[in-house]
Each structure stands twice: as C-alpha cells, then as structure tokens.
N, C-alpha and C positions, 0 to 999 in steps of 0.2 A: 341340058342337064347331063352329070357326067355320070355316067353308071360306075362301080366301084367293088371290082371282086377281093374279098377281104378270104385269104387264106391262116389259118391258127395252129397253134401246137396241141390244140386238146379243147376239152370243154366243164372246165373248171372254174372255181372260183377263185383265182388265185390272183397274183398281181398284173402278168401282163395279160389275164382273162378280163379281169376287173376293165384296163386300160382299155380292153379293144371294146367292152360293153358301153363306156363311158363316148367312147368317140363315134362310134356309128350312131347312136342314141340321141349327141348331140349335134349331128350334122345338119345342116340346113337342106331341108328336105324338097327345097325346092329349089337346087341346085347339084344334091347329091344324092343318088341312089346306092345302096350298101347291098350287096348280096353278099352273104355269108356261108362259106360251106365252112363243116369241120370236119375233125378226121374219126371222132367219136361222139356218141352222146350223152349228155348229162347237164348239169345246171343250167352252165352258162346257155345251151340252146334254150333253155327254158326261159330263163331272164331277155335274151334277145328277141325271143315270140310273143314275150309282154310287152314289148316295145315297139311291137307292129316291124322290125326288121326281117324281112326274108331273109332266111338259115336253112341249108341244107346239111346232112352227112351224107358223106362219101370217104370209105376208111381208107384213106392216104397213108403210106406210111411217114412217121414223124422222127426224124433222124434222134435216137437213142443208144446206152450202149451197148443196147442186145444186138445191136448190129453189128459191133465192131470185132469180127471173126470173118472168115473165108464163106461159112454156111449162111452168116447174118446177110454180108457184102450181099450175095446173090438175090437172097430173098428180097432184100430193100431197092435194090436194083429192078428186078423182075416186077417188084409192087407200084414200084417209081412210075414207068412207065404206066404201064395196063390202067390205073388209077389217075392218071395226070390227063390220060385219054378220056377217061371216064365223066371227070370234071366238062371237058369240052362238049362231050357227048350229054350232058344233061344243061349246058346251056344253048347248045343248040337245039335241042328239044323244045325247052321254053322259052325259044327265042328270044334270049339275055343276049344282047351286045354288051360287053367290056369293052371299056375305055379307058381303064388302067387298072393293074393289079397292085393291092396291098396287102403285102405279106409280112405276119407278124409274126418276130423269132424267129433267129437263125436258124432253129429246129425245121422249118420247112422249105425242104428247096424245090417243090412242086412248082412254083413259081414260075424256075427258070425255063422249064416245058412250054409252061403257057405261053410266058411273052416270046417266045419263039415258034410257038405254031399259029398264038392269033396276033402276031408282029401287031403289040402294043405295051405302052412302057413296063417298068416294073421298079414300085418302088418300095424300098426295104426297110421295115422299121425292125430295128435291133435293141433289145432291152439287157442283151447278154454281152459279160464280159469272159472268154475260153481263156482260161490257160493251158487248160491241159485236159487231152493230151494235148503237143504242141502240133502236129503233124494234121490234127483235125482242124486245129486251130487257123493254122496256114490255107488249109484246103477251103476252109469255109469265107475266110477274107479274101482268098482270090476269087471266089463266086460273087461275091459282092462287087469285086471290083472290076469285074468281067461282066455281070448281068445286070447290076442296078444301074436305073438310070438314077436315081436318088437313092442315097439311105441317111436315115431318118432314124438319129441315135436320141436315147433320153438323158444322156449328160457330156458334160467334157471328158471325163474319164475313158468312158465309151469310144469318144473321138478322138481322144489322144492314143489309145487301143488297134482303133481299125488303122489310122495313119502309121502305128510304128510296125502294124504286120500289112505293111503294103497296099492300101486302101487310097485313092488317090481324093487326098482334102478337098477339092472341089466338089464332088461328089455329097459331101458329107452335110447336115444339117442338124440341129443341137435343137431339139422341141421338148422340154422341160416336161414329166407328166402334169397333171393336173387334176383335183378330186373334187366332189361334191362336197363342200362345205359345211351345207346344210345337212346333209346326211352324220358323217364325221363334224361333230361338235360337242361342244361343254355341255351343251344340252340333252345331248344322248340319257337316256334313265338305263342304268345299270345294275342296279341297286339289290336287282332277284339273282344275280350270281351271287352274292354273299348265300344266299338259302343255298339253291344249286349245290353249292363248292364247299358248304356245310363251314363258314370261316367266319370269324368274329369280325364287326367293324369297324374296331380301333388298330387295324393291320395296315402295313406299310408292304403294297404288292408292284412287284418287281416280274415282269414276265417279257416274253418274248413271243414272237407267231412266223410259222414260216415252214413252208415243207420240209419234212426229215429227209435228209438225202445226207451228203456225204462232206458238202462245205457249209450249209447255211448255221454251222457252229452252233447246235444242241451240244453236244461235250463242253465244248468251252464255257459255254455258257451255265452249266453245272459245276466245272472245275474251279471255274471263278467264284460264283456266288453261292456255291452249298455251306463252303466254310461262314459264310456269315451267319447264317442261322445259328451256330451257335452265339454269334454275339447280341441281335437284334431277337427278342424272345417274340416279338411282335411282327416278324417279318416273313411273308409268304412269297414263293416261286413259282412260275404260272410256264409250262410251254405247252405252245399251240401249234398245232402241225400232223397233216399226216405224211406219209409215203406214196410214191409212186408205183402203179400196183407192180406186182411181182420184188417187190423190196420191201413187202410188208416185215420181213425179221430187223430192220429196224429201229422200226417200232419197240419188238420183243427186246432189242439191245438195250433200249433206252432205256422201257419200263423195269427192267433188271440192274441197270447204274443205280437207278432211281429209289430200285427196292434197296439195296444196301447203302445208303448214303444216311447218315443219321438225321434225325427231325424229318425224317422223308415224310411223314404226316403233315408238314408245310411245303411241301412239293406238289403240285396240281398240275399230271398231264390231261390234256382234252386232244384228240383229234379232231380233223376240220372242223370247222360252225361256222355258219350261216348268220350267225351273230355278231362279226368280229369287231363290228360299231362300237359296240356294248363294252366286248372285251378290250378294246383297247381305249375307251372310256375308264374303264374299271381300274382299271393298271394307272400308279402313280409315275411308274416309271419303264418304257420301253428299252430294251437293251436288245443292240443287232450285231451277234458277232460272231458276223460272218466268217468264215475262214479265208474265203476268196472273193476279191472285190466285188461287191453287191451293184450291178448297174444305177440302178437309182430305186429303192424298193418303196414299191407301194403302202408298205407298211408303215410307214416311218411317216411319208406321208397324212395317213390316215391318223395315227397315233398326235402330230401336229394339230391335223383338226380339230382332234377333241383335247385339245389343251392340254399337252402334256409333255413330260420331258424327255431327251430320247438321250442313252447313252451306247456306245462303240466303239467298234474300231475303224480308226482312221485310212480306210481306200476306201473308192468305188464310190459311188453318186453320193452317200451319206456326207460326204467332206461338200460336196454345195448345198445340201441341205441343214447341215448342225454347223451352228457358229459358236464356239468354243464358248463357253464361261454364259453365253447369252440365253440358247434353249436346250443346253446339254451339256456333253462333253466326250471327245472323243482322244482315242488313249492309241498306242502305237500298236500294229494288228498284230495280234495273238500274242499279244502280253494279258495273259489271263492276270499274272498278276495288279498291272495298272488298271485294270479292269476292275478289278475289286475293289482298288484303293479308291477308285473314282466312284464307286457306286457308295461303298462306305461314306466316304468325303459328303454325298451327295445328301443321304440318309443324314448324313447326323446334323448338316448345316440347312435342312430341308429347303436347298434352292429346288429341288423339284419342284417346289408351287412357284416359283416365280417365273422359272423356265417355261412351265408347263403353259403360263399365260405367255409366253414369247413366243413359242414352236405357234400356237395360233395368230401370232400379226406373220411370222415369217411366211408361215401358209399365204392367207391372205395375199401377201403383197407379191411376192414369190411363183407361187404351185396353182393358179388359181381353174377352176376348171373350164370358163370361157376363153382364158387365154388359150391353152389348148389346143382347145376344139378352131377357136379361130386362125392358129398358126397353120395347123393343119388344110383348113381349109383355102387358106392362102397358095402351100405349097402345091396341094391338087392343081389351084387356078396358074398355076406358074408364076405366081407373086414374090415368091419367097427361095 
C-alpha cells in the first residue's frame, strides 16, 4: 500500500477543493492511503472527515499576494521553513511513512522541503494558469521543473503553459478533472430558489459562480449582460461567489456596480453556498468569463452535469470542454460585446435546452469521475 501526503491551498469549497475531495474519496483504499494536512480549517476538512480520510491542519503558508513585498518575502520565508519542519515533526510523531507527495496548486511550495528532507518523490498537480505577475510566473515553473518528478496538469492549455515557460514536456501529464454525475444532474430539485431569490418561474436565468478576485470576470460579466435586461423583461442575473478573506471590499465593489445598474432588481448576488448543485441546476444558462484563462473550471463542469448550456470566452481548459454551436458557445475573450450577442442569439433561438441536453452526454463520455480517479491511480502505480 502506497501511503500519500496530500498538501492544499486552503480549505474551501471551491474547485480545486472540490477536486482534491473527489480523488482521495475515490482512491482505492486498498492500495492507497491519503493523509491530508491543510494550511487552515473549514469545510473542506469537514467533508474529508465524513469520508473517513485522515486530515490534519498545520498553518503553512500558501503563496498569496500579501507576500509579494520585502516585509511579506521574509515572513513567508521564515513560516516556510519552521512549518514544513513542522509537517515532518507530526508525521513522525504518528509514525506516517510517505511514499510520495501530492501537492495541489501551485500555491504551495511546502512540498519541495519535503521531498527533500524525506528523499521521496514529489508530484505536482496544477490546476493554474499565472500570467502575471510574469517574474512569479517564471519562478514558480522553474520549481516545477526543478522539483517535480511529475506534474499533473487538468488540460492542454495548462501544458502548453508550463512547456512555453520552460517546463520540460516529459515531465508533464494531461489528467482531465472529473465529477460526480450522480450528484450534478438534471435530477438535482432546485425549484425552492425560485422562493429563496423571491423570482417568478417563467424567468430566463443566466448566472455565473466563481470566487470574486480580480480575473474570474464579475465586471465583464455585468458589462455584458446588464444591458439585456432591458430587452428580455423576463430575464434574471445570478452571480455566485465570495472573496478571499482580507479582499472582502470587493465584494462592497460589486454590490455598489450592482446597486446603480438599472433592473438591478433582476440582479441576484449570493455569496458562497453549499448548495451549488442546485444552483447551477437552477440557471438555464452558465456564462464563464473569465478575464484570464480559466485552467479547466469545475464549474462548467458541474453546470454540464446538470444539463445545461454553458457560454464564454474562448482560453483556458473551457475550449476542451465547450464545442462550439453543440453545448454552448464561446465568443473571443473579453469581447464583452460578442458576449452579449452570443447570449442574446442564445436566449432568443432557446438552443440553451438543446445544449443543455449535450454539455450532459459531453460529461459523460468526456469529464467522467472514475476515469479520474483511475488515471490517477495509474500514475501513482507508475503506469502512466
């Protein structure tokens, strides 16, 4: 049996949260042991504890850009070590042998400590595509290409990314996510957000989900489709998302766009939920747009599963997951205006129900969640 220290960026519910819950959950447990530290607590430790996987916290620092200053540099430096120490010093305690590290998000390079004090591999799964700054950028693909003995990208974008900032292709490995089906489905009951969201149910809801930061394109996504409302009298706008703490203003940005935008009464923000099954059940039509290429997002995935149409813009893992004219449609990035027009187009020729039944065979045959878990477990075995 291969025991398997799983290091993380946080402990949320988000997508590459989601991801890391799905694949220890589904490992074959009689061949793989998962030990789980994070850098803080909350959900995701929780959902992992229901799952019978052993999770630790140990607060690591998670490369952010409160660091990136002279005073940051030191303190993440100084926490780098003392805590990477720390890890070791509590598996040794509970005499955990590691037999290879998996660390998810380039956010944490505690990793590269490890497999160098307990000389054993280290392999890197990357859900992020950096452009910028570019200097971090560089820095963090030469740790990859210096420390991983594998990394383990979720699409070709990803790996045409790490090879153009010096990432040596052999190294590199394309393992598609993959989601619970059965979970995200047409079958999902949705039906009490109409109460909830206080919205009639002859509405045409158009939304998005995705943490408020600074690319995952809330603005654009307003800029674009607010003017419709005044053309579609039945048409509602959903975004879902919170902030990463200490950037809770915004948030305050958003809900103040939002307040002066007219029909803003058809505008519905929610911060996280627990619910996102539902909600993206509920929504006829997902829109991801992104400002900077989206690695391969979980959302879109999930939005797939429960049958439905997804529209964007065209980078980042979203172009192997939407096939033009078939479960969606995706527009050239940060053309808010083709954005519109495509969602307009969409709305008035309601291919969204036909799509909507496509994004679920493309799941299916595509995203599926044994495939996964089984690629995965291949590449641990050295199969792949």
């Amino acid at each position: 049996m291969k025991t398997i220290l799983y290091l993380h960026a946080g402990a949320e519910m988000y997508g590459a949260d989601k991801i890391l819950l799905e694949l220890v959950s589904g490992l074959d447990k009689t061949k793989f042991r998962p030990i789980v530290i994070l850098p803080t607590d909350g959900v995701l430790r929780k959902k992992l504890e229901e799952e019978n996987i052993f999770v630790h916290v140990i607060s690591y620092p998670v490369l952010r850009r409160k660091y990136f200053n002279p005073k940051g540099i030191a303190d993440y430096i100084s926490n780098y070590k003392s805590k990477s120490d720390d890890i070791i010093k509590f598996l040794d305690k509970n005499d955990i042998k590691i037999d290879l590290i998996h660390v998810n998000t380039l956010a944490v390079l505690e990793g590269i400590r490890l497999k160098n004090k307990l000389d054993i591999p280290l392999y890197w799964h990357i859900h992020e595509i950096i452009t910028h700054p570019k200097i971090i950028n560089k820095f963090l693909c030469w740790c990859v290409n210096h420390y991983a003995d594998r990394a383990i990208v979720v699409s070709g974008p990803v790996k045409q990314h790490l090879i153009n900032s010096g990432v040596n292709a052999n190294k590199i490995k394309v393992i598609h996510n993959g989601i619970d089906s059965d979970i995200f489905s047409p079958k999902v009951k949705s039906n009490y957000l109409y109460k909830e969201w206080n919205i009639p149910q002859n509405t045409i809801k158009v939304g998005m989900i995705g943490r408020v930061n600074n690319w995952k394109g809330q603005e654009d996504f307003l800029d674009s489709l607010a003017p419709l409302l005044n053309e579609f009298d039945n048409l509602y706008l959903f975004i879902v998302g919170s902030a990463f703490k200490g950037q809770e203003w915004r948030i305050d940005d958003l809900k103040r766009k939002i307040k002066y935008l007219p029909h803003n009464n058809r505008i519905i923000f929610s911060e996280f939920r627990k619910d996102n099954y539902a909600v993206e059940h509920f929504f006829d039509i997902l829109i991801l747009p992104s400002t900077s290429p989206d690695p391969l997002p979980t959302v879109v995935l999930e939005t797939m599963g429960c049958g439905r149409a997804v529209l964007g813009y065209a980078h980042g893992g979203i172009t192997e997951m939407v096939k033009n004219q078939y479960n969606g449609e995706l527009v050239s990035p940060l053309d808010k205006k083709a954005l519109r027009k495509a969602v307009e187009n969409c709305i008035i020729s309601k291919k969204y129900k036909e799509w909507g039944e496509n994004s679920r065979k493309r799941l299916l045959d595509n995203f599926s969640l044994d495939k996964f878990i089984n690629n995965f477990e291949k590449i641990y075995k050295g199969e792949m």
